[in-house]
N, C-alpha and C positions, 0 to 999 in steps of 0.2 A: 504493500500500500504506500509505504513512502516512496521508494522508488517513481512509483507510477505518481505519485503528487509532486513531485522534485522534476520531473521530465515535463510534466506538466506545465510548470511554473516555471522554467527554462523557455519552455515556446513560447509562454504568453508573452516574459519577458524581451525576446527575441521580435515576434510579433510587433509590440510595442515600437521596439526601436528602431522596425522599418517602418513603420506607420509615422514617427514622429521625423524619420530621415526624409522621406517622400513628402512630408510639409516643408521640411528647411529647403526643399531641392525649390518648390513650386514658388518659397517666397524668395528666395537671391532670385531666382528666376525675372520677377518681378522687377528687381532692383538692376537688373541687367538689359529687361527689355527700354526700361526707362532712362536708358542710358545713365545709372548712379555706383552702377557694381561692373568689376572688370577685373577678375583675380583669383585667388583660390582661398577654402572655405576648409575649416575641420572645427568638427563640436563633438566633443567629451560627455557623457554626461555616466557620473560615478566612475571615473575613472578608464571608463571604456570608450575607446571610438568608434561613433556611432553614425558618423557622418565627415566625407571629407571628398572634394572635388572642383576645378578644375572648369573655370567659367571666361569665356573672350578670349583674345588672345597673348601671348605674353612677348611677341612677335608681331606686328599688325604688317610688315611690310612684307614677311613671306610665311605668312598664315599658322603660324603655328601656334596652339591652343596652348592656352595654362591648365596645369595638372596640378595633383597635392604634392610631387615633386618640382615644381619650377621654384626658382630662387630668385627671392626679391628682398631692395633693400629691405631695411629697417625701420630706419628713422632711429628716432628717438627711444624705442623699445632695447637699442643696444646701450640706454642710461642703466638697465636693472642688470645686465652683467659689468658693466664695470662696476656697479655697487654690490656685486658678490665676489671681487676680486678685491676691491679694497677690504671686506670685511674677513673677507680669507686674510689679508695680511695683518689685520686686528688680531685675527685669533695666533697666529705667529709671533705676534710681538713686534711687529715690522711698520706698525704704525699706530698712532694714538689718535681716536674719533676727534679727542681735545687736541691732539699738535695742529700746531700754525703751519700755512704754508711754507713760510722762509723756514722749517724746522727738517725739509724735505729738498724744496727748491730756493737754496739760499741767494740767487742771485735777482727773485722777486724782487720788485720795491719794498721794503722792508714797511713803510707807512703803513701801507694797508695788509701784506703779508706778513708784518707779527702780531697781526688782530684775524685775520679770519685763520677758521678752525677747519676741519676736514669734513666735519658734522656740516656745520655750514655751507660747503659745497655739493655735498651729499642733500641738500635740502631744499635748494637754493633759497638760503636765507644770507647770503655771504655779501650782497649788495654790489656784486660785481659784476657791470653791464653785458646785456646779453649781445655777445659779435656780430648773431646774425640783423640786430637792430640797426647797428652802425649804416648810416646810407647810403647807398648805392653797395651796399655788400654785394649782393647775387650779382651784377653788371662789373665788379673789380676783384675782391680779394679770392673772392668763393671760385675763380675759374683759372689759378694758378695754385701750384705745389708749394708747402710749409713745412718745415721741421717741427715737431712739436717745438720744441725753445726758440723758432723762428716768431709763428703764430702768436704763442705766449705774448712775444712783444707789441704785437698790435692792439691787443686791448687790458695787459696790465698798467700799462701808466693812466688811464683812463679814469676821473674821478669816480665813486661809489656813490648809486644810487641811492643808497640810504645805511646809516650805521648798524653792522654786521652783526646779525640776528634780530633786530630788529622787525623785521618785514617778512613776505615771503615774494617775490617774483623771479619765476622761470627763468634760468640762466644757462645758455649752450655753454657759456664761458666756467664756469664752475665743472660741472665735467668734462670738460678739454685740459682744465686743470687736475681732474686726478689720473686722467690718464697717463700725465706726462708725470706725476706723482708715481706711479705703478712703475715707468719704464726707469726714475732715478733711484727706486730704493733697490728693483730686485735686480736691475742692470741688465734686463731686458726688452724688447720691443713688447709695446701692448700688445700686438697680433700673439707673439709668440708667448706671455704670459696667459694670453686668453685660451690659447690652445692647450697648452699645458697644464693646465689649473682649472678646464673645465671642460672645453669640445670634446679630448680626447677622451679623461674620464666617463662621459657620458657618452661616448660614440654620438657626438652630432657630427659625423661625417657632410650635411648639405650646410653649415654654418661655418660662417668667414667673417674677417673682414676684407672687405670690398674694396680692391684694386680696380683698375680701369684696363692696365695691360695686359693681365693673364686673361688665359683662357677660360674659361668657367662654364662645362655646361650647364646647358637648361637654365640662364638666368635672363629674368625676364628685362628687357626694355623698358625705361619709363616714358610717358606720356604723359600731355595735359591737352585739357579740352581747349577748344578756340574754334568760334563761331561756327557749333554747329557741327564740329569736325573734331579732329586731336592730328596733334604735331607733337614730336621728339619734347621731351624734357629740356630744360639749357641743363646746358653742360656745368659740372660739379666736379671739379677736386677731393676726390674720397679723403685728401689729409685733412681738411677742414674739417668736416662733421665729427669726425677722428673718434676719441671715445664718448663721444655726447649723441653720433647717429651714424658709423660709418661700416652695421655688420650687413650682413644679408643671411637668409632661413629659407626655411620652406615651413607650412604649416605644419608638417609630419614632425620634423626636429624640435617644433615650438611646442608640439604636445610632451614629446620627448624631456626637456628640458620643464616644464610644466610640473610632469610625476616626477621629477630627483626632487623638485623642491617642498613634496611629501617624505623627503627622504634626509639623512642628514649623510648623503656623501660628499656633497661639498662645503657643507655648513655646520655645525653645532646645533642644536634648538633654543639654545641659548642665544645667540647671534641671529639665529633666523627670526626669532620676536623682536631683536631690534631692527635687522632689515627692513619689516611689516609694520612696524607703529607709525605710525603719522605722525610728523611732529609740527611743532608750531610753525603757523602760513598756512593759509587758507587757499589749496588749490582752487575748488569753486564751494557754493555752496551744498555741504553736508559732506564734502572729501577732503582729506589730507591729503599730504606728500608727505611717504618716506623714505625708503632709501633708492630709490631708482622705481617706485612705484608709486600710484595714487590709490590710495582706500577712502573707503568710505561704506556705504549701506545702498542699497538701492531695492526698492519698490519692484517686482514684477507683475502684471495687470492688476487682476482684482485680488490678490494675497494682501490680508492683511497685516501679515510680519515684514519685516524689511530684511534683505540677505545678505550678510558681506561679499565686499564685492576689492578684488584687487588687480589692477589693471596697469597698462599703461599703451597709452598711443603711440604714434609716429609721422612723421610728415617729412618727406625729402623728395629734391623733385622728381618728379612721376611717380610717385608711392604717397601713398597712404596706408598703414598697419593698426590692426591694435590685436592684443592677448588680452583677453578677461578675464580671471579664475573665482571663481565660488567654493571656497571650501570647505564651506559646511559639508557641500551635497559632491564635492570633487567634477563640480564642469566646469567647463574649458569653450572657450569662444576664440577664435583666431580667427581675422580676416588679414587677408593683405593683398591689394587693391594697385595695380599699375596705371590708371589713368587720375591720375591727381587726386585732391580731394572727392571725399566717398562721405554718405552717411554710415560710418561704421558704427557710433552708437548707436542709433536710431534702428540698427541691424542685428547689433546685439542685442538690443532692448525684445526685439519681435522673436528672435532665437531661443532668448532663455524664457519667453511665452508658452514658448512650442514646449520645452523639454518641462517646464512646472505646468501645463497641460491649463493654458491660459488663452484666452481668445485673440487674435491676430490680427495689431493693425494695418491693413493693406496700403501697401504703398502708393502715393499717387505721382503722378508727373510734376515734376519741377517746374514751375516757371522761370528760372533763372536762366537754364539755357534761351528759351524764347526771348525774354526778355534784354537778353545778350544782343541777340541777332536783330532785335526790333530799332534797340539804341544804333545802334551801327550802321542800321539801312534805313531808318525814318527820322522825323522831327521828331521829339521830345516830348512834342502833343499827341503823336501819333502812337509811341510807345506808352504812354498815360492812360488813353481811351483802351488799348490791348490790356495794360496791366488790371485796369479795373474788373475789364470781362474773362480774364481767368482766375484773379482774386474771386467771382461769386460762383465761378464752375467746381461744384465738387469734387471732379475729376484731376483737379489741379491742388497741388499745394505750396503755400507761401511760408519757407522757410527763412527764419532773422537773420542764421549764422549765413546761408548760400546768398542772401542780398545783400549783406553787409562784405562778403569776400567781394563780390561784385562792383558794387559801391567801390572799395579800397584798390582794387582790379584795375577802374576806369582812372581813379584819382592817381595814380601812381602814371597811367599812359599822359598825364598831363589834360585827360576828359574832365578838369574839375564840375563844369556845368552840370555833367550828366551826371556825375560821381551824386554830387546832392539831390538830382532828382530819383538815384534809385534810395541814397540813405532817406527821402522824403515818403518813398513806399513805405519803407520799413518803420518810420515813425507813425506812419498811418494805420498800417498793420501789426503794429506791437507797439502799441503808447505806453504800457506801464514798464517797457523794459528800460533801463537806466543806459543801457549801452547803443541804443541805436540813438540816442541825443547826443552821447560821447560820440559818436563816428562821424553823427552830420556835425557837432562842431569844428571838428578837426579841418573837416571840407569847407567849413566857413571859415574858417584859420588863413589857407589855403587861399581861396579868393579874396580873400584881404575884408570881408564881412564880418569885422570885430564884433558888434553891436547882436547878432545873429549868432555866432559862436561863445558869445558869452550867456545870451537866453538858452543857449539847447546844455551846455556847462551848467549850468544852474539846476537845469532840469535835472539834468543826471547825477546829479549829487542830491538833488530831493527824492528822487525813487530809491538813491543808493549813498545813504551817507559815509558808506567804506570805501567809496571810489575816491579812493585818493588822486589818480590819474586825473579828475575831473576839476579837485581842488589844486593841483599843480599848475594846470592849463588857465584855471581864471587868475590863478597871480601872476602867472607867465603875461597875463592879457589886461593887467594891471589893476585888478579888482582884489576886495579884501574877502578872504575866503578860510574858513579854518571849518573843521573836521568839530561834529557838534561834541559837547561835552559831556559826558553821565554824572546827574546827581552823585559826589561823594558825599558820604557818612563816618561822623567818629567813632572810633572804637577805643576802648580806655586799653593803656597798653597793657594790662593783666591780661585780657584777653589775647590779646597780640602775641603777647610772650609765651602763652600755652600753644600758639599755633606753631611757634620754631621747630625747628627737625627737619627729619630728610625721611622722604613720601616715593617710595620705589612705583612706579606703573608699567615696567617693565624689566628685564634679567638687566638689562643694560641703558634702564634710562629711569631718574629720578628726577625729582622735583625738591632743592634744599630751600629751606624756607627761613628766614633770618629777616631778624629789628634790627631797626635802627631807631631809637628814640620812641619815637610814635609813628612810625614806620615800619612797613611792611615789605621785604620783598622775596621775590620768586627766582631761584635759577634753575634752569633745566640742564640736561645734561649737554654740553659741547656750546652753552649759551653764556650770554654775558647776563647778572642778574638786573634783574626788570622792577620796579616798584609797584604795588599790587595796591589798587582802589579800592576802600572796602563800600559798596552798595548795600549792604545789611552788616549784622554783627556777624554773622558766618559765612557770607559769599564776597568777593572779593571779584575784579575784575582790571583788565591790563589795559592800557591806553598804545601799546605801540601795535598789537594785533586782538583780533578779536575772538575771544578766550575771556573763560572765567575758573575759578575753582571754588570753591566750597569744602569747607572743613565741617570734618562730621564725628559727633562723640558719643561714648557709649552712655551706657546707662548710669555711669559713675563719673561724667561729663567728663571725660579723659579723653580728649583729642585722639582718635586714632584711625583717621583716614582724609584722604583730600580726595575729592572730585576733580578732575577735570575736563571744563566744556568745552568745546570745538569744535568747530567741521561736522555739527549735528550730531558729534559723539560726546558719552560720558565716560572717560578714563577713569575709573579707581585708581587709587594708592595706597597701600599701606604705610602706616608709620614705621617706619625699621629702626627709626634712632629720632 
């Protein structure tokens, strides 16, 4: 009788997970015919693969299809193996999360490199300008060859966007810096560390980093769309992206690598919970950023629990990637995507639908392409009157991030005109979003419309009092502008004083909490300490990001736990001391 109920339960199983394969095939499908999907697809769900293939082609000029073996860059998804190679040298002794740059690369500027930390780079909380911002990067630096300590030099003398740890914004420059950290302590090239220290362990035989001159089969060509059509990538110097975006995979190896990181043969678990915690910096809202990952929680349809969710994107030209892992429930999402930008959350999102047995939102046609081709071949009235009548067509849909690329698209071709009238869509189409008034200001920047770029500035700091970016621009533009302030409350320093100690929320990350006077403040681990606002007698909040903690006591009012808020999460801590 078992037998025959375990055979049973193996088919239905089996059954299942062709049923739920045969949905994911019908919806990329979808996402393909609508010209949004171009690449190749594998989805885990419990650890088994249950779906993986091979959509357009990876080749367009002599027709050869993508497969779950074609190989395409990365992007940015090669930031989580250089942050499993420095923490490999953590666990060695070969490096401290707290050492300063100049403590590795002594010939930094020492100003700023014997202040930021390795943590900091890891985070990017280190305030060190992102390279690929500098302007006209892609048209100059991005299409010649660097040494790492070449490149270095072009954006370490470079002032800091804001004092280190302080903040959080996305910096390629941070890991480009630990990469050339990795090649000065163990005295070898990042490739060959990388290989060494983790491909080969893992047998990722279809994973590199991405030369231009060898040979390489089965690696796919990048593309980007344009009018209605797609043309070649510009050309990229794989030394740049270097260790911030310069590997290339196939979906098959990214599963591979996926299941070791259930595993500790390249990691401790120890290490691996500091890899995975989110530290302070607020990727978007309700995710952190940790060590080469973003977490967070995320909603699937009608479930009313929320999942963790640990991911990370990629964007380099003619690619688009992302990995998503769930590990509660051990699935996996990997897309990776050869013709530019893709909705790859929005693919994810409908994916892990399918596998939690959730109803599916069908994809609709973009307007952005249209809308592309309308600006380009009509008057501006012309493409106004069209945008309106597929703005009310169901069949259509009006996406903020694809008109805002657009928007920045035309503004960068020198279109400023048209650039504001698509950011004018988008303000029509998404009025309570704080960042489509940031994009048309910029455009009002731009055409010299101070008066108009200071209204849409305004705005966007009233939907979003966190946008700093918003309060920067109206002092830039000569207005007085400050970041509102939260009622503080006193606390008598008895109180205070029973908060001091050190508050563990991780094997390898605390929270030391220390007076001063009738002062309060917070250090985290690899962080400078922060002064802590108290809003009640037990909650407390930080003025450089936005984060709270809460001290919590037992029944014998003895202090012995902190909270901490964030990124829609509540960290525990214990008190250890």
């Amino acid at each position: 009788m078992f037998l025959t109920v375990a055979v049973v339960s193996l088919v239905t199983s089996a059954t299942f997970a062709q049923t739920k394969a045969a949905k994911i095939d019908a919806l990329v499908k979808q996402y393909v015919t609508n010209r949004q999907f171009n690449g190749s697809v594998l989805v885990a769900e419990k650890g088994q693969v249950i779906f993986r293939k091979g959509y357009g082609m990876a080749n367009m000029e002599w027709n050869i299809p993508n497969a779950p073996d074609t190989k395409f860059r990365l992007g940015s998804i090669t930031k989580q193996f250089t942050a499993m190679l420095i923490m490999q040298l953590v666990e060695q002794n070969k490096l401290k999360l707290t050492g300063k740059i100049t403590d590795y690369l002594p010939d930094y500027p020492k100003a700023t490199g014997d202040i930021i930390t390795i943590h900091q780079l890891l985070t990017h909380t280190s305030g060190i300008p992102n390279y690929t911002n500098v302007p006209k990067f892609f048209e100059t630096l991005a299409r010649n060859y660097y040494t790492p300590s070449d490149f270095v030099k072009t954006f370490s003398a470079l002032p800091l966007d804001f004092t280190p740890g302080s903040r959080f914004n996305y910096s390629n420059s941070g890991y480009f810096l630990l990469g050339a950290i990795i090649e000065k302590v163990t005295g070898k090239s990042y490739a060959q560390v990388l290989q060494e220290n983790i491909l080969i362990p893992l047998q990722l035989r279809d994973t590199g980093y991405d030369l231009f001159s060898p040979i390489l089969p089965k690696r796919a060509s990048g593309y980007e769309k344009e009018k209605g059509s797609y043309v070649n990538a510009p050309y990229l110097d794989m030394s740049i992206p270097y260790a911030a975006g310069s590997l290339y995979s196939t979906v098959e190896d990214l599963y591979r690598w996926d299941q070791a990181l259930y595993t500790n043969t390249l990691l401790s678990a120890e290490a691996k919970a500091t890899l995975f915690t989110p530290f302070l910096g607020s990727y978007e809202a309700g995710f952190g950023y940790a060590y080469g990952w973003i977490v967070g929680k995320t909603k699937v349809g009608e479930r009313k629990d929320s999942l963790l969710l640990i991911e990370h994107g990629g964007g380099i030209n003619g690619f688009n990637t992302l990995i998503s892992r769930l590990p509660q429930d051990k699935q996996l999402v990997v897309l990776l995507n050869n013709t530019g930008r893709a909705p790859l959350d929005a693919m994810r999102q409908n994916i892990l639908r399918i596998l939690y047995d959730q109803p599916v939102q069908a994809p609709k046609k973009p307007v952005t392409d249209l809308l592309r081709q309308s600006i380009s071949t009509e008057s501006i009235a012309g493409a106004q009157q069209k945008f309106a009548a597929w703005k009310a067509d169901k069949a259509y849909s009006v996406n903020e991030d694809e008109l805002n690329s657009l928007g920045y698209e035309l503004l960068r071709d020198g279109k400023t005109k048209e650039s504001i009238t698509v950011f004018t869509f988008n303000v029509d189409a998404f009025p309570n979003s704080y960042n489509v008034y940031d994009s048309r200001g910029e455009a009002y920047m731009t055409a010299g419309n101070k008066a108009a770029a200071i209204q849409d500035y305004k705005k966007s700091v009233e939907l979003n009092p966190r946008n700093m970016n918003g309060y920067d621009k109206l002092k830039a533009l000569g207005e007085t502008a400050e970041a509102p302030k939260q009622a503080v409350v006193q606390v008598d320093t008895a109180t205070l004083a029973s908060y001091v100690g050190n508050y563990q929320l991780a094997p390898s990350f605390s929270i030391e909490i220390t007076r001063k006077g009738d002062k309060l403040f917070g250090q985290a681990t690899g962080q400078p300490a922060f002064e802590l606002f108290a809003e009640s007698k037990t909650k407390f909040f930080l003025k450089v990001v936005d984060a709270q903690v809460t001290f919590v006591s037992n029944d014998k009012g003895e202090v012995e736990q902190l909270i901490l808020h964030q990124n829609g999460q509540n960290l525990p801590g214990k008190r250890v001391r």
